[in-house]
N, CA, C and O of each residue as an XYZ file, in Angstrom:
380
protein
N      27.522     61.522    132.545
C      26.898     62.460    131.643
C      27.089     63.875    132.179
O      27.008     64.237    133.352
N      27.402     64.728    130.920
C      27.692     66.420    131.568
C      26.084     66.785    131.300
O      25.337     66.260    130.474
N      25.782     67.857    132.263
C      24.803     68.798    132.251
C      24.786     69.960    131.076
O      25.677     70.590    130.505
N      23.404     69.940    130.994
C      23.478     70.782    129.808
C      24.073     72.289    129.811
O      24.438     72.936    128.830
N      24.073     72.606    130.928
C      24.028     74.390    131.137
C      24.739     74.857    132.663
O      24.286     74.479    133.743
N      26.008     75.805    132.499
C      25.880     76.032    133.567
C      25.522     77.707    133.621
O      25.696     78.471    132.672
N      25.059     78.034    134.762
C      25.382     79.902    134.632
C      26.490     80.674    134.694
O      26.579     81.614    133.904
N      27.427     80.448    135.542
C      28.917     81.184    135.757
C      29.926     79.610    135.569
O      29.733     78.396    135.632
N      30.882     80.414    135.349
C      32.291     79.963    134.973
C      32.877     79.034    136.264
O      33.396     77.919    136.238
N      32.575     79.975    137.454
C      32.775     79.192    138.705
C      31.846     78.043    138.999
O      32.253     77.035    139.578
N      30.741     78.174    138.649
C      29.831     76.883    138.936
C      29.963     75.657    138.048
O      29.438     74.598    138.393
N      30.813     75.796    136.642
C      31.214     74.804    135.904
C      32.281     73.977    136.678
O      32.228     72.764    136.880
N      33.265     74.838    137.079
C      34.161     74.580    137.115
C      34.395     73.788    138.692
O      35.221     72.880    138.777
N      33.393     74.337    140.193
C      32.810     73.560    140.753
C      32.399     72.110    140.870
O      32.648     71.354    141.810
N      31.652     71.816    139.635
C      31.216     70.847    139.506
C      31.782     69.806    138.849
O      31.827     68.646    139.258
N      32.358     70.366    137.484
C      33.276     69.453    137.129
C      34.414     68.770    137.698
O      34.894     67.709    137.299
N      34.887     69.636    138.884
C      35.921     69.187    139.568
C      35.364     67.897    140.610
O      35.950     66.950    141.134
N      34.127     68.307    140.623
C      33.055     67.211    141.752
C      32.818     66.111    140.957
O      32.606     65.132    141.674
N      32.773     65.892    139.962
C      32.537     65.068    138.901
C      34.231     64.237    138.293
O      34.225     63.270    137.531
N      35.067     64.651    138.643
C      36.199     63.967    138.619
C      37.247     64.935    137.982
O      38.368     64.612    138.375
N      37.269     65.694    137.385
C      37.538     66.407    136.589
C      38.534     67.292    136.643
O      38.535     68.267    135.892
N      39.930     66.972    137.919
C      40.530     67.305    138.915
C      41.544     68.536    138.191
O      41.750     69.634    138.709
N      42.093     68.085    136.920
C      43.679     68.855    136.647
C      43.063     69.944    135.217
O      42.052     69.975    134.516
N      44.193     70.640    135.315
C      43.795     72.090    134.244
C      45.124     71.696    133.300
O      46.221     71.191    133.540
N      44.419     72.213    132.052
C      45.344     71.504    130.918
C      45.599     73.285    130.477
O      44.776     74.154    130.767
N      47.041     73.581    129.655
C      47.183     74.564    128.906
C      47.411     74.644    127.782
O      48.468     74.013    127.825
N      47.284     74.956    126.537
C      47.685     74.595    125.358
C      49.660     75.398    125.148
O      50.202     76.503    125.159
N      49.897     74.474    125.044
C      51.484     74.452    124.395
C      52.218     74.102    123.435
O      52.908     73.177    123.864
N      52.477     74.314    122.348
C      52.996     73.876    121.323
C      52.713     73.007    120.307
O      53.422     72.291    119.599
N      50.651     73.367    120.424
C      49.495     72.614    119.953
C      48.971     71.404    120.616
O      47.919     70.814    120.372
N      50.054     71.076    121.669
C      49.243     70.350    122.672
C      48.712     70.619    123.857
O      48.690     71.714    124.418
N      48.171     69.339    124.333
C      48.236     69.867    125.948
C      48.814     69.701    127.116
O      49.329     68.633    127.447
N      48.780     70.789    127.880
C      50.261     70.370    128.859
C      49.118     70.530    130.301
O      48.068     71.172    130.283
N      49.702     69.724    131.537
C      49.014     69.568    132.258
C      50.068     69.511    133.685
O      50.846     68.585    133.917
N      49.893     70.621    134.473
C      50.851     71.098    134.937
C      51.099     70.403    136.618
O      52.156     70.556    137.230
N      49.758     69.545    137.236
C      50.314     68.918    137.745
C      50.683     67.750    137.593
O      50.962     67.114    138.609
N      50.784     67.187    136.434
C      51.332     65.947    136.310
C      52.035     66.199    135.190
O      52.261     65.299    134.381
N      52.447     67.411    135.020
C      54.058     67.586    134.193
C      54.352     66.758    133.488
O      55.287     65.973    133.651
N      53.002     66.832    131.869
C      53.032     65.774    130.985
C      52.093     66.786    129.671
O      51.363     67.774    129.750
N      52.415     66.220    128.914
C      52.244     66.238    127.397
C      51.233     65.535    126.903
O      51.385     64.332    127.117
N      50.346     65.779    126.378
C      49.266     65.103    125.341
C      48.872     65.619    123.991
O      48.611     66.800    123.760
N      48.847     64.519    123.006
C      48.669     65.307    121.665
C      47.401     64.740    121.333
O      47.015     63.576    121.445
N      46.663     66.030    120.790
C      45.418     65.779    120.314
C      44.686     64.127    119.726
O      43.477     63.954    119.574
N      45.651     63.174    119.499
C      44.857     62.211    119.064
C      44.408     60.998    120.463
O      43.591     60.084    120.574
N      45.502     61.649    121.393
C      45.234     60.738    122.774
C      44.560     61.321    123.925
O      44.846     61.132    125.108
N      43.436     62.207    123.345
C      42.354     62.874    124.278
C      41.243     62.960    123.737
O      41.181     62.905    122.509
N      39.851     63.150    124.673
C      38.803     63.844    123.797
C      38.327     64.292    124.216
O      38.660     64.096    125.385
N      37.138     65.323    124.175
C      36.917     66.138    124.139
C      35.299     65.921    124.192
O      34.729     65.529    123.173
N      34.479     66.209    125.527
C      33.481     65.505    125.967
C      32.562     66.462    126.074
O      31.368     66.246    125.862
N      33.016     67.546    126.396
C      31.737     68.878    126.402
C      32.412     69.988    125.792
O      33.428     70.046    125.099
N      31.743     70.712    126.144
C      32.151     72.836    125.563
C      31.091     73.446    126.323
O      29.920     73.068    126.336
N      31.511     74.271    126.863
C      30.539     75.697    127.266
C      31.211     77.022    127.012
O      32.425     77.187    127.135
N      30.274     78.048    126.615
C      30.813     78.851    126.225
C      30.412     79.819    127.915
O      29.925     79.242    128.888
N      30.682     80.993    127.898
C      30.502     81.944    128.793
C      30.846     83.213    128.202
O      31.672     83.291    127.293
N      30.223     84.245    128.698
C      30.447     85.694    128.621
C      31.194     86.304    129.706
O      30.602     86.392    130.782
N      32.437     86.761    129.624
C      32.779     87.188    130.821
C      33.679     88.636    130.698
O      34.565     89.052    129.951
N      32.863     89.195    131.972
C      33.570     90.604    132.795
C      33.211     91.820    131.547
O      32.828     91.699    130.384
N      33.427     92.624    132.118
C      32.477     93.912    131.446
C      32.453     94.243    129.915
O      31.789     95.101    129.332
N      33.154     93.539    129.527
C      33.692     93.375    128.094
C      32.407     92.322    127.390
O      31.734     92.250    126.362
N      32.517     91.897    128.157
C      31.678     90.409    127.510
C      32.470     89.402    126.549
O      31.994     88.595    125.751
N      33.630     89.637    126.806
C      34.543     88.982    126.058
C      34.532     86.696    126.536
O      34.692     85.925    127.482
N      34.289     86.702    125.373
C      33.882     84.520    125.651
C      35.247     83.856    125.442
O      36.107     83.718    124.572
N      34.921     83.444    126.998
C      35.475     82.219    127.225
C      34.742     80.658    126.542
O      33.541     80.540    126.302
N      35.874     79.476    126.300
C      35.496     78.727    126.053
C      35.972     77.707    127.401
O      37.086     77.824    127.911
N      34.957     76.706    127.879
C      35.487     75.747    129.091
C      35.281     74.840    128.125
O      34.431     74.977    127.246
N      36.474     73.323    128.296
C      36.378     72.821    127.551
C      36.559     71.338    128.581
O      37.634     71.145    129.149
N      35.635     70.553    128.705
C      36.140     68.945    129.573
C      36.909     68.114    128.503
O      36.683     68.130    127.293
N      37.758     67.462    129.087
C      38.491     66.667    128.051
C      38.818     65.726    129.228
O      38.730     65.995    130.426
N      39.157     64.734    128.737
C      39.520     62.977    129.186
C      40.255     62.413    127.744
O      39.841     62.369    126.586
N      41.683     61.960    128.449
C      42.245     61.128    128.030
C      42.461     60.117    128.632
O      41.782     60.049    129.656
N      43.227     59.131    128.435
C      43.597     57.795    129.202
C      43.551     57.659    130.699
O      42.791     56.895    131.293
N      44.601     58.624    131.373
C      44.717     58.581    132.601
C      44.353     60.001    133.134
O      44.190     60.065    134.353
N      44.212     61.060    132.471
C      43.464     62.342    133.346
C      42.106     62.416    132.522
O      41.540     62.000    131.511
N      41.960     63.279    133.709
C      40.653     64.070    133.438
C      40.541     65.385    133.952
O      40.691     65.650    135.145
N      40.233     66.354    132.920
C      40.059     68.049    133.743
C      39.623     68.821    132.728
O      38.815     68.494    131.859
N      40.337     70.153    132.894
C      39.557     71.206    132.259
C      40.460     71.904    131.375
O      41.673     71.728    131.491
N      39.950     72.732    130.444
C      40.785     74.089    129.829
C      40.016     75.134    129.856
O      38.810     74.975    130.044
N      40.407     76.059    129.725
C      39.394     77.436    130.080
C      40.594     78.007    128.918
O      41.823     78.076    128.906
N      39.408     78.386    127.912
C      40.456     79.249    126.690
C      39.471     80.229    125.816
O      38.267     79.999    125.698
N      40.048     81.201    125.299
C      39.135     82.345    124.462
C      39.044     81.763    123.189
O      38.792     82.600    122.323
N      39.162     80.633    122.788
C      38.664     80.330    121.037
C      39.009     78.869    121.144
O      39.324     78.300    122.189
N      38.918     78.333    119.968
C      38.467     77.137    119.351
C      39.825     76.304    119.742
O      40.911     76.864    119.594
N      39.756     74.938    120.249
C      41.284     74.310    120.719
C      41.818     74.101    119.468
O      41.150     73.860    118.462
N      43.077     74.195    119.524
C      44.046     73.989    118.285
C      43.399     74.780    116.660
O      43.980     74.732    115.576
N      41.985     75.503    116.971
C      41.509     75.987    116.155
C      40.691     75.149    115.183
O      40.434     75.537    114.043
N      40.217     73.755    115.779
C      39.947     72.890    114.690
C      38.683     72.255    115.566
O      38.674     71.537    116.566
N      37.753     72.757    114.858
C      36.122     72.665    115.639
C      35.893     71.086    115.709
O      35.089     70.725    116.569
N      36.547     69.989    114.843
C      36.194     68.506    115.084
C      37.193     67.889    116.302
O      37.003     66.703    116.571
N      37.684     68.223    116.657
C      37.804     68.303    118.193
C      36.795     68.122    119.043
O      37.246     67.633    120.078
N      35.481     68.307    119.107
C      34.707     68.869    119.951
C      33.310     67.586    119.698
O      32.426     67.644    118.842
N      33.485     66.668    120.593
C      32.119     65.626    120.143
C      31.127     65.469    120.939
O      30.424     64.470    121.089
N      31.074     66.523    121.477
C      29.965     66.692    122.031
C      29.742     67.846    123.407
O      30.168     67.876    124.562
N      28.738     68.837    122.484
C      28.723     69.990    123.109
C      27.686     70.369    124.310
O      26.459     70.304    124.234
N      28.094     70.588    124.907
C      27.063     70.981    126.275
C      26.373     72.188    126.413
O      25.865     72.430    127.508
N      26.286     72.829    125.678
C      25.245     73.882    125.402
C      23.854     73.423    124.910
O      22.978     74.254    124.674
């Protein structure tokens, strides 16, 4: 189970990694690419387990952290808006 709340970006990201949560995914060509295991995933073979939002740096400009688990990984994305732009993605939010 994810926690409801974190305060900073670093303390999510802390913990989730303590929690198993090891590899960072990037979005690429509407999927996700995951750079140490130099692999490809398309949205129907992942999901998408929490969301936190954050405010960050003098701007206050929001980040979105996003946990996701598919088959064989588990990790993170750290992105400024909605994944692939399509909010049912998202089953369950941690805020």
């Amino acid at each position: 189970m994810l926690p409801g709340k974190y305060n900073t970006v670093v303390e999510a990201i802390s913990d989730l990694q303590a929690r198993g949560f090891t590899v960072d995914f990037t979005i690429v060509d509407d999927r996700l690419f995951c750079a140490q295991e130099k692999c490809y995933i398309k949205a129907q073979e992942f999901a998408v387990l929490g969301t936190y939002d954050f405010h960050c740096g003098s701007r206050k400009k929001k980040k979105i952290l996003y946990v996701i688990e598919s088959t064989f990984l588990r990790g993170i994305l750290l992105d400024s808006g909605p994944l692939f732009g399509d909010n049912d993605l998202v089953t369950n939010d941690g805020n």
